[in-house]
C-alpha positions in Angstrom: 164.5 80.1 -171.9 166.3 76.7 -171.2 167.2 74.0 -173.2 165.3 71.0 -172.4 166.9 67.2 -171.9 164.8 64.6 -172.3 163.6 63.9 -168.8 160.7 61.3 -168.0 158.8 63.7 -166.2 157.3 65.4 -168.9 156.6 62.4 -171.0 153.1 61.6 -169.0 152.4 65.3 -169.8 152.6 64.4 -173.9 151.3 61.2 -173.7 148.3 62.9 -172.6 148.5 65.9 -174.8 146.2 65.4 -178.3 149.0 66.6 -180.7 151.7 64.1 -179.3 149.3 60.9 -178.8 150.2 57.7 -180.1 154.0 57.9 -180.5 156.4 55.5 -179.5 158.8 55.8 -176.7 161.8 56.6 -179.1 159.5 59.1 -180.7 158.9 61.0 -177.3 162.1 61.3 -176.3 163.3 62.8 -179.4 160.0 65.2 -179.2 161.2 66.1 -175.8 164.8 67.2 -177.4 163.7 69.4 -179.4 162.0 71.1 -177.1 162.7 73.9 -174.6 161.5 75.3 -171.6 160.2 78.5 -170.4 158.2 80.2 -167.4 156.2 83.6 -167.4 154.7 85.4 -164.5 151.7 86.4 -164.1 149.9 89.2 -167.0 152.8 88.3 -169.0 151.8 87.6 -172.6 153.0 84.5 -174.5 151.7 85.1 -177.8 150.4 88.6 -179.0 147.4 88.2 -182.2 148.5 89.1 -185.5 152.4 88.1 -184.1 154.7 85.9 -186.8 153.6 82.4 -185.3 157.2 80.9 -184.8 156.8 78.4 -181.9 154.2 75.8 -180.4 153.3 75.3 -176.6 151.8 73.4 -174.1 151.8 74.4 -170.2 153.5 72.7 -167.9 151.9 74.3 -165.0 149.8 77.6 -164.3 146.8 79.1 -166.4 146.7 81.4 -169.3 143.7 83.1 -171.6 143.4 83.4 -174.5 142.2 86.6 -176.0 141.0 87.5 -179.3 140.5 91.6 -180.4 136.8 91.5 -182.1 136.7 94.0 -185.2 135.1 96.4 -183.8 138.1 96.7 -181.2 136.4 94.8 -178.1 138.6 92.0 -176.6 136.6 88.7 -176.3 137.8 86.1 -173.6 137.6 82.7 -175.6 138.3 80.1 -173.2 141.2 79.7 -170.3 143.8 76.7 -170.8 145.8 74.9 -167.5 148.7 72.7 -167.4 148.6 69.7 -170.6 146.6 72.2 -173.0 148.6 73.4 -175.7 148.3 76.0 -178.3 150.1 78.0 -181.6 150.0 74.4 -183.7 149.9 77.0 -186.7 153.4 77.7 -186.2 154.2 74.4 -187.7 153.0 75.4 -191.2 155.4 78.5 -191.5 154.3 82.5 -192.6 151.2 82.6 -190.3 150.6 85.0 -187.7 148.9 84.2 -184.2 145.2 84.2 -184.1 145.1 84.9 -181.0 146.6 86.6 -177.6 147.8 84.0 -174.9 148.3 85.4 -171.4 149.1 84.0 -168.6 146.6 84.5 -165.4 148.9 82.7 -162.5 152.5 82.2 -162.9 153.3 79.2 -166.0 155.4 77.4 -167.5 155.5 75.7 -170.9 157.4 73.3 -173.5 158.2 75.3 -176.7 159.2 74.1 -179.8 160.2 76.7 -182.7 157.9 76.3 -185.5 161.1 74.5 -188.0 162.0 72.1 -185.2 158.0 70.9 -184.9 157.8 71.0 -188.7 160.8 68.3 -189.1 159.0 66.5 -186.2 155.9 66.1 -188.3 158.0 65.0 -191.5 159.9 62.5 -189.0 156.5 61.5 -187.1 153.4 61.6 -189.6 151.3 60.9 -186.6 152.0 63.9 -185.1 150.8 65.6 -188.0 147.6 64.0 -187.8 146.9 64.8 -184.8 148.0 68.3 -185.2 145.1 68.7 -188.5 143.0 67.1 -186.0 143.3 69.7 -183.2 143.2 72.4 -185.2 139.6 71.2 -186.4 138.3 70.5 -183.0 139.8 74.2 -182.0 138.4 75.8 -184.9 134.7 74.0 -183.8 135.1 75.7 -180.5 135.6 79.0 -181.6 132.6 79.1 -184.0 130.6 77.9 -181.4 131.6 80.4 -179.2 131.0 83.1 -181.5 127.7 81.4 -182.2 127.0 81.8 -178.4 128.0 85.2 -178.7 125.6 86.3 -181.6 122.4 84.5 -180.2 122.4 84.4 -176.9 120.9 86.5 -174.3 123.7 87.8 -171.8 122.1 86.2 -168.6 122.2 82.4 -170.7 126.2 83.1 -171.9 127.0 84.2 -168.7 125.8 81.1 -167.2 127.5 78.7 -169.9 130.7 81.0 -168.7 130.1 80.1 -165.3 128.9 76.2 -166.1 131.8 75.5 -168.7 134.4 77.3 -166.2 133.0 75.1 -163.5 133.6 71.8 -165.3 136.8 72.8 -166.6 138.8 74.1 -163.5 136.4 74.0 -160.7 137.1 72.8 -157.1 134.4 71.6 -155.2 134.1 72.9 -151.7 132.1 73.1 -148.8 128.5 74.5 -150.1 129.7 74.5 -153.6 132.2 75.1 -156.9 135.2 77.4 -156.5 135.7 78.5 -160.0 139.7 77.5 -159.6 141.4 80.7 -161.1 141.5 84.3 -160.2 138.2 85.7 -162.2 137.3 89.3 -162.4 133.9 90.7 -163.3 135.7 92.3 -166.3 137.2 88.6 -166.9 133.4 87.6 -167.4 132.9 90.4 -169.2 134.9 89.7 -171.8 134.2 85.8 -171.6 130.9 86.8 -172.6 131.1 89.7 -175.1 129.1 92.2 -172.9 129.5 94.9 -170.4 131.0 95.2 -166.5 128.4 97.0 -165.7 126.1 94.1 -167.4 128.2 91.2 -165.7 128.1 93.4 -162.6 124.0 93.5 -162.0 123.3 89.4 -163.3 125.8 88.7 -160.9 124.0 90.4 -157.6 120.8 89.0 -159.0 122.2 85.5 -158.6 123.8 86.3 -155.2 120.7 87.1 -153.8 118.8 84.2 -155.6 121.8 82.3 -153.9 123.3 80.6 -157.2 126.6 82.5 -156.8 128.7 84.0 -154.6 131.3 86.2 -156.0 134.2 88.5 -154.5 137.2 90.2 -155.8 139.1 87.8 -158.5 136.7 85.1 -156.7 133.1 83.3 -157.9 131.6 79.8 -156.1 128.9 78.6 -158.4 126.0 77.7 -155.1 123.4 76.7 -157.0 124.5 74.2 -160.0 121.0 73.1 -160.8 119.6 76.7 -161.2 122.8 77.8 -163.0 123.0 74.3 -165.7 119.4 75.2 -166.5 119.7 78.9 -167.2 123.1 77.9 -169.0 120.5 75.6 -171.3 123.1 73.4 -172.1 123.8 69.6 -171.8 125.2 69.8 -168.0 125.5 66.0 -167.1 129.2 66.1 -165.8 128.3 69.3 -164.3 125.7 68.2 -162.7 127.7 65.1 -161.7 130.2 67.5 -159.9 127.2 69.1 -158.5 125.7 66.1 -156.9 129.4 65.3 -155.7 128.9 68.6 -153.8 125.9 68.1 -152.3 123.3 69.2 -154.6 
């Protein structure tokens, strides 16, 4: 892990961040010095659940997962986070542990600060505080919406809001379709979706052969966008945007 000068090129990359918005220059560049940098390869974890929380992050480049162990022992997939996401903003508040299990799925890198040194930031910067409480509303929102998902949904509709919200998120459009931008195993959308390989394993040959997907190994292209939005049964417009952008 290297110490991290203050260097312009990741100031776009905080700017853009929710946690660091609305600072002023001065107020970057001393974010930026406390701050240090670190890469992992890939399957590495970067934070382990239930782990003293002692340090913040945001990616610099690459993909990670975040993982959380259900009580009953099965591992759910919550959501994936690229380059510009951050997360551990608990760290910030002192004796917490991790709720969750951050690993990376393609090599990464990421800006850490240590828990204390983000802590005297938000004394120093109120702002940043702010937007912290913020975030960790809007994160908290998403995760009991996905467990909602999880609890009341059939395992064909998550499994198409896996596919839909993957799509909009890190999807590539392509000749004849929507490369789902990341490798992506069957047991990936397994636990994405709180149900079984074997499960994930039969909807998805049903949908190759209805031609909305096509799927390989660590590969999925979303074919039919239309089909899969409305199966999904959510609000799709961007998706569908990027759809029509493909030739849909």
């Amino acid at each position: 892990m290297a110490s991290l000068p203050a260097r312009e090129e990741y100031r776009p990359l905080l700017q853009e961040n929710p946690v660091f918005a609305n600072l002023s220059p001065s107020a970057y560049a001393r974010v930026l010095e406390n701050a240090t940098l670190a890469t992992y390869a890939t399957d590495v974890f970067l934070t382990h659940q239930g782990d003293p929380a002692h340090a913040f992050y945001i990616l610099t480049y690459g993909r990670a997962k975040l993982l959380q162990a259900a009580p009953e022992g099965q591992q759910v997939l919550l959501r994936y986070i690229v380059a510009g996401q951050e997360f551990g903003i608990i760290a910030a508040l002192g004796a917490y542990q991790y709720p969750l299990s951050v690993q990376a799925v393609e090599p990464c890198g990421a800006l850490i600060w240590p828990g204390a040194r983000l802590a005297d930031l938000i004394r120093r910067y109120p702002q940043i505080g702010l937007n912290g409480l913020e975030v960790m509303v809007m994160r908290n929102q998403e995760l009991q919406r996905r467990y909602q998902e999880l609890l009341t949904t059939r395992v064909e509709q998550r499994l198409a809001q896996a596919l839909v919200r993957l799509a909009e998120q890190i999807g590539r459009p392509q000749t004849g379709g929507i490369l789902i931008d990341i490798p992506l195993t069957r047991a990936d959308l397994a636990e994405y979706t709180g149900t079984t390989l074997f499960s994930v394993s039969r909807i998805l040959r049903t949908w190759e052969t209805q031609g909305l997907v096509e799927s390989g190994r660590e590969r999925v292209v979303v074919r039919d966008s239309a089909a899969l939005a409305e199966l999904s049964d959510l609000d799709g417009v961007s998706f569908m945007g990027c759809a029509l952008a493909c030739g849909r």
